[in-house]
C-alpha positions in Angstrom: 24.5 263.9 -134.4 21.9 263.0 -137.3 18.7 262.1 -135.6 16.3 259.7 -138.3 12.7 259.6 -137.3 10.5 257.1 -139.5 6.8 257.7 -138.7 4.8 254.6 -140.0 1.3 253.2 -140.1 2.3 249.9 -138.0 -0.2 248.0 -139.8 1.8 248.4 -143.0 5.0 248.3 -141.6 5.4 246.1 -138.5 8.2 246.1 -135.3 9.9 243.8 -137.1 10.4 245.6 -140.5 11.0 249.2 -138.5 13.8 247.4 -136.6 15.2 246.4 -139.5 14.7 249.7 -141.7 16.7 251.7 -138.7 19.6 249.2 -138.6 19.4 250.0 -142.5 19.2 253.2 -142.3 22.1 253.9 -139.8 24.7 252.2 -142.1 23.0 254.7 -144.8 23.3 257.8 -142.8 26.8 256.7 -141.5 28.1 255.9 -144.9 26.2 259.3 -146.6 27.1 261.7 -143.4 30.3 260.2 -142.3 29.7 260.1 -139.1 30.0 257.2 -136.3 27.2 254.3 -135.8 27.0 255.7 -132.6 26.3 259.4 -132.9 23.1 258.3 -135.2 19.7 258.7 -133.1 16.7 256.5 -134.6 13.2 257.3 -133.7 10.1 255.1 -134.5 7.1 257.0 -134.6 3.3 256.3 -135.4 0.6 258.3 -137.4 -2.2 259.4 -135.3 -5.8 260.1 -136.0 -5.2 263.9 -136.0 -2.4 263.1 -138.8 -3.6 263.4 -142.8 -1.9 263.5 -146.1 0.6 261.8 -144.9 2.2 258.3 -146.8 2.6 255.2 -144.9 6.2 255.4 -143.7 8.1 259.0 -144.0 11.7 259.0 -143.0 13.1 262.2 -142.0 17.1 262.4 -141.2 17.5 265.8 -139.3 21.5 266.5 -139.3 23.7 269.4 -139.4 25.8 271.1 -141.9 29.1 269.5 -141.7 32.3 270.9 -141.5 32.5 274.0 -144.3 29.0 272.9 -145.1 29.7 270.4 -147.1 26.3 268.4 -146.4 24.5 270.9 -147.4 26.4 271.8 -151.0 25.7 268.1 -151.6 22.1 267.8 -150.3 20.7 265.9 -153.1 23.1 263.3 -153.7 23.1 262.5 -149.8 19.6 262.2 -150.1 19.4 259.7 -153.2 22.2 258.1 -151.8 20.2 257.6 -148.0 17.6 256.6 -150.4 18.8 254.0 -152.7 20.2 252.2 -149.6 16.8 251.5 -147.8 15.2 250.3 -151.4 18.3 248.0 -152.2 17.6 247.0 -148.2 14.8 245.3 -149.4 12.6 246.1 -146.2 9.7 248.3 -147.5 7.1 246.0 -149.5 7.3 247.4 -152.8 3.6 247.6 -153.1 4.0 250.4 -151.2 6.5 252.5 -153.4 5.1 254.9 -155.1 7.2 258.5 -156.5 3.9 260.3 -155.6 2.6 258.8 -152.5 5.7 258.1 -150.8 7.0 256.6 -148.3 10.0 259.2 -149.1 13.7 260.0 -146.9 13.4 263.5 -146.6 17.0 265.0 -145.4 16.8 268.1 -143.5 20.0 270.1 -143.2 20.0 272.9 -140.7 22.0 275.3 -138.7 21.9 273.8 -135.2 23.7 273.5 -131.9 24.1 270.4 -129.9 24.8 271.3 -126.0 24.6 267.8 -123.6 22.6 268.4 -120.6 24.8 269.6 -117.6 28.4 270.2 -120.3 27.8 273.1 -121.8 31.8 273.0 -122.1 30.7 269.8 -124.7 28.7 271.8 -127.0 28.8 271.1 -130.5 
């Protein structure tokens, strides 16, 4: 189950557009991952006052390897792929784009163990 978590400054990206950018970003991650719509967590998050160096929206998809790994052997082109879908989306003013600043989809690929609450027979 991929789990996207966008962390915005709301004053630069509004309910509105974060609604939008997750419905964008599931059909990215679905497509990319090839997984279901609904197996796909999204997470909208804000920056705090304790938060620094940070741009003003960072999306992180957190998702496993894949059967034989193959998520992780094609990291990068996920990744650009995830990418180019929310910029062609059209949802993130493109003031805002910047290859040094950010906002940036940062696709983290990890060894990990799904186990619902009360099935452990349903682990995963």
């Amino acid at each position: 189950m991929p789990c996207i978590t966008v962390t915005r400054d709301p004053a630069k990206l509004i309910d509105p557009q974060a609604t939008r950018l997750g419905y964008a970003l599931e059909a990215a991650v679905v497509s990319a991952l090839k997984v279901k719509p609904h197996e796909v967590e999204f997470r909208v998050r804000d920056f705090g006052p304790l938060d620094r160096n940070h741009p003003p929206i960072a999306i992180e998809i957190d998702t496993g390897k894949g059967k034989d790994g193959w998520r992780a052997t094609n990291r990068m082109e996920l990744a650009k792929q995830i990418a180019a879908s929310v910029v062609k989306a059209d949802i993130i003013p493109a003031s805002l784009l910047d290859p040094k600043e950010g906002p940036y989809a940062w696709l983290k690929i990890v060894d990990s163990a799904f186990v619902p609450l009360g099935f452990p027979d349903e682990a995963r």
